[in-house]
N, C-alpha and C positions, 0 to 999 in steps of 0.2 A: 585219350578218349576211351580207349577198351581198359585202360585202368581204374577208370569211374567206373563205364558199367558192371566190372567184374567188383568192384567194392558195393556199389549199390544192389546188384545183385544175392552175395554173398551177405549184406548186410538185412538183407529181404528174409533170407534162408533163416539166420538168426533170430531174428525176431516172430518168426513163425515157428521156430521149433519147438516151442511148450503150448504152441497150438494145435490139439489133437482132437480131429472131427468125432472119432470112435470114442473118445474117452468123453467127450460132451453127450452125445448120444447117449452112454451110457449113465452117466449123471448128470442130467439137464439143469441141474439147478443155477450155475453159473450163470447159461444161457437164459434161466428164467428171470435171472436175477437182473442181469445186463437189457433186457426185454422191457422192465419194470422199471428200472434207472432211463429211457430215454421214452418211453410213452409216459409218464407219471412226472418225470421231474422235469422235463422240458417244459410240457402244460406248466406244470410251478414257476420254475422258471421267468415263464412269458407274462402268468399270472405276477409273480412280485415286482418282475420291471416295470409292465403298466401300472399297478398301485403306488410305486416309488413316483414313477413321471407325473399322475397325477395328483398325488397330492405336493412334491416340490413345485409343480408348474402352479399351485393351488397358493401355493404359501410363500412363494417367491414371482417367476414368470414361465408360461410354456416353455421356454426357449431353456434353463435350467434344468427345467425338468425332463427335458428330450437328453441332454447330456447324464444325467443321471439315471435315468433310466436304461441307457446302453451302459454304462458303466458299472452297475447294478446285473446286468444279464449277462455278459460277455464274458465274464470270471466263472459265471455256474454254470453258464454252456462249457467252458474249460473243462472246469473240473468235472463234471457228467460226461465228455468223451474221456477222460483219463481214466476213470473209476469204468466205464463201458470195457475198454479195451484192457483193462487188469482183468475184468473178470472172467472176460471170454481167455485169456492165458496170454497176450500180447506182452512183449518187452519192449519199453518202451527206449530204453538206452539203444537199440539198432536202430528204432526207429527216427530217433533224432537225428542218428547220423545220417541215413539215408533221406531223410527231410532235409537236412543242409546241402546233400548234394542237386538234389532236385530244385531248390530254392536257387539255386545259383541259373538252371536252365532256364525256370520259372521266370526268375528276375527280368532276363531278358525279352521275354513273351507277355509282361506285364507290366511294363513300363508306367501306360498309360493308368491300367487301374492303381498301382500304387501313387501315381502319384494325384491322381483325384482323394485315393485318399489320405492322402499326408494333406491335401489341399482341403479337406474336411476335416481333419483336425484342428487346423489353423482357423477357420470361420468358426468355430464351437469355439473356440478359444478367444479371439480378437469379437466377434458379438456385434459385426457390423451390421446386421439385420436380426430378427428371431421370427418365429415361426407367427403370423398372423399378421406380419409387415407386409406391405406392401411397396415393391421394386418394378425399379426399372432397369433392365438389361438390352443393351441395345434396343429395339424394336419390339420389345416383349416386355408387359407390363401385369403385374398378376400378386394375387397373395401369394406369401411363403406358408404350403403347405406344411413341408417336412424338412429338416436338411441330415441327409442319408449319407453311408459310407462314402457311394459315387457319386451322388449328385443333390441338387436341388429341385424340388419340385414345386412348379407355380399353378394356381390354377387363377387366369387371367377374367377378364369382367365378361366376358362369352362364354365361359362355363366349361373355358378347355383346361386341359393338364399340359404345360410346357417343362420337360425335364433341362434343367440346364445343368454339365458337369462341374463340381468343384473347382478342379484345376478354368476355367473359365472364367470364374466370377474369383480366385486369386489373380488373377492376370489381367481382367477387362476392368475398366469404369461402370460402375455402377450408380443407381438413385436408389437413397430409401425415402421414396415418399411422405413415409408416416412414423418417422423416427421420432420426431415433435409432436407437442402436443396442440399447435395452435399452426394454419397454416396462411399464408396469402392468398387473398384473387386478384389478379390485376385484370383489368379491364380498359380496353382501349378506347379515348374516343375522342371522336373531331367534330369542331365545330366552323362554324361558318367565321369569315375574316369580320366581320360586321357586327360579332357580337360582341359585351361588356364578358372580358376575362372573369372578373370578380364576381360575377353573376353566376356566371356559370361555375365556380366554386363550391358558391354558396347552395345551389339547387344540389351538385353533386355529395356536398358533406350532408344536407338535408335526408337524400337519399340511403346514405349508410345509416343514418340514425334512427330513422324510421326501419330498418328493417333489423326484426329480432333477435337475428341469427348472427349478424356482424358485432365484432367486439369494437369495445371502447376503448381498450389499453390492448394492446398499443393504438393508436388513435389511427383512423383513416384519414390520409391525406392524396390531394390532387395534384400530383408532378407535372411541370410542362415536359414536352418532350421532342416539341421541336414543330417549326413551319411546313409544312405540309407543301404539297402542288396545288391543294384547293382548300386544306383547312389548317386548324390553328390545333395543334395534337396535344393529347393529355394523358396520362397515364393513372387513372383512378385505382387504387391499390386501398385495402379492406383487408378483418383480419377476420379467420373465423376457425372453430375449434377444427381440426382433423375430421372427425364423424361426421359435420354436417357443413365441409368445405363443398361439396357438387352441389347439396343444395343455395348455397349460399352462391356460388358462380352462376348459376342459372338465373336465379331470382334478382341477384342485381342486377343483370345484364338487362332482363325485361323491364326491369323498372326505371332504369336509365332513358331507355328509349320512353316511356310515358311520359316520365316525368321534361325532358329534355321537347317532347311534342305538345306537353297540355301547357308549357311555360312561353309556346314560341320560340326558342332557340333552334336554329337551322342545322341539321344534319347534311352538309352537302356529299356529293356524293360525283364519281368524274364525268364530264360531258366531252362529245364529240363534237367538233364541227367539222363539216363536211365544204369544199371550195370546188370550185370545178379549175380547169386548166384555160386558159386561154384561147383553145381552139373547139370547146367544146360550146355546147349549147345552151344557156343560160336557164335555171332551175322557173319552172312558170309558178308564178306566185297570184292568187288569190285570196282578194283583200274580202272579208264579210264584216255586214255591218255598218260598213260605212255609204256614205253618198254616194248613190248612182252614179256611175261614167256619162259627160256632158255625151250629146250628141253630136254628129259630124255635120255641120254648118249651121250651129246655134253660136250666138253672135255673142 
């Protein structure tokens, strides 16, 4: 241990030695130069990586052009601290070595960000979502705003920001919602034991067809889906683009119900009855409507 510090130390020494505050002082140019090299070309910089993102995200899809734009930046941020630290008098050969030795402590204390971002290299890479998809992660449902060194950023249908880690979403199940371009609504529904199957088909494929926003191919079809406690269940499934899949769940669901009440087909729905026990007191019933109760001694 005090073999490192005394190398990292002494490796510190060395690379400061043609670092001389007097002699900058005394000709500032270096320092003006180094001054100029990170307020001027970082601005650049930042300015070429977002031109590159957006016109590859332009000319291909966002989601390439986020990869290429850190890929584009990250080289000339490099190179702009190397060119910084030449100028000011830095050697960089001590300073490698003492960065490997600190990389090793480092390593230890960093477990977790390194491997978020090994774990963001691999989602840039593999392209199981891209930036303006929409995901589901556990309990958390939201556009992919950004996906960053550490993490993921969603901002979900309430207008919030949910950051979820790389390493995370390498490791858990995920949904992309809108990886497709065409999506399903299923809509459930039950009818009464009394009614013509075939009827009620026919009202339900009437229904997709009259509405503008459900597609023809793939066709909507009526699933049975099993006997019920009180009805006869159905699984109506519709097909409609990704962008106007909520409307299209909404509006058939309403129209189902109109349509299923203006045809007379019954929605039943569960009832109670109620018994009393044996020792209890018998529920008093009143008959209206009908014939007066005879009188007591009419013959």
């Amino acid at each position: 241990m005090y073999g490192m510090l005394a190398t990292l130390q002494a490796s510190q020494t060395d690379g400061l030695g043609q670092w001389n505050l007097a002699r900058l002082m005394a000709d500032p140019g270096p320092l003006l130069r180094a001054a100029l090299l990170i307020f001027v070309g970082m601005p650049v910089a930042w300015a070429v990586s977002r031109w590159v993102r957006s016109y590859v995200g332009r000319l291909y899809t966002p989601h390439k052009g986020l990869i290429v734009g850190k890929v584009v930046f990250w080289p000339i941020a490099l190179i702009l601290a190397v060119s910084v630290l030449n100028e000011v008098g830095f050697s960089l050969a001590p300073l490698l070595g003492a960065a490997g030795i600190l990389g090793v402590a480092l390593g230890f204390a960093s477990q977790t960000s390194v491997s978020n971002i090994i774990s963001g290299f691999f989602l840039l890479a593999e392209e199981p979502f891209m930036v303006g998809d929409v995901i589901n992660v556990g309990d958390v449902t939201g556009a992919v705003l950004s996906i960053d060194m550490l993490s993921v950023k969603l901002r979900t249908f309430d207008n919030k920001m949910v950051r979820i880690p790389n390493e995370t979403l390498v490791k858990a199940q995920f949904t992309n919602v809108t990886r497709f371009p065409i999506r399903r609504v299923d809509v459930p529904v039950g009818v009464a034991y009394k009614e013509d199957i075939g009827r009620v088909r026919a009202v339900l494929l009437d229904v997709a067809e009259a509405n503008p926003n459900v597609l023809m191919e793939p066709a909507p079809v009526v699933m049975f889906s099993g006997y019920g406690a009180s009805s006869i269940d159905f699984t109506f499934a519709v097909w409609a683009k990704r962008e106007s899949w909520l409307a299209v769940k909404n509006s058939i669901t309403e129209e189902v119900k109109r349509r299923l009440d203006s045809e007379g087909i019954e929605i039943p729905f569960p009832h109670v009855s109620l018994y009393t026990g044996s020792v209890t007191e018998p529920f008093p019933i009143r008959i209206e409507g009908g014939p007066p109760p005879a009188a007591e001694g009419d013959g």
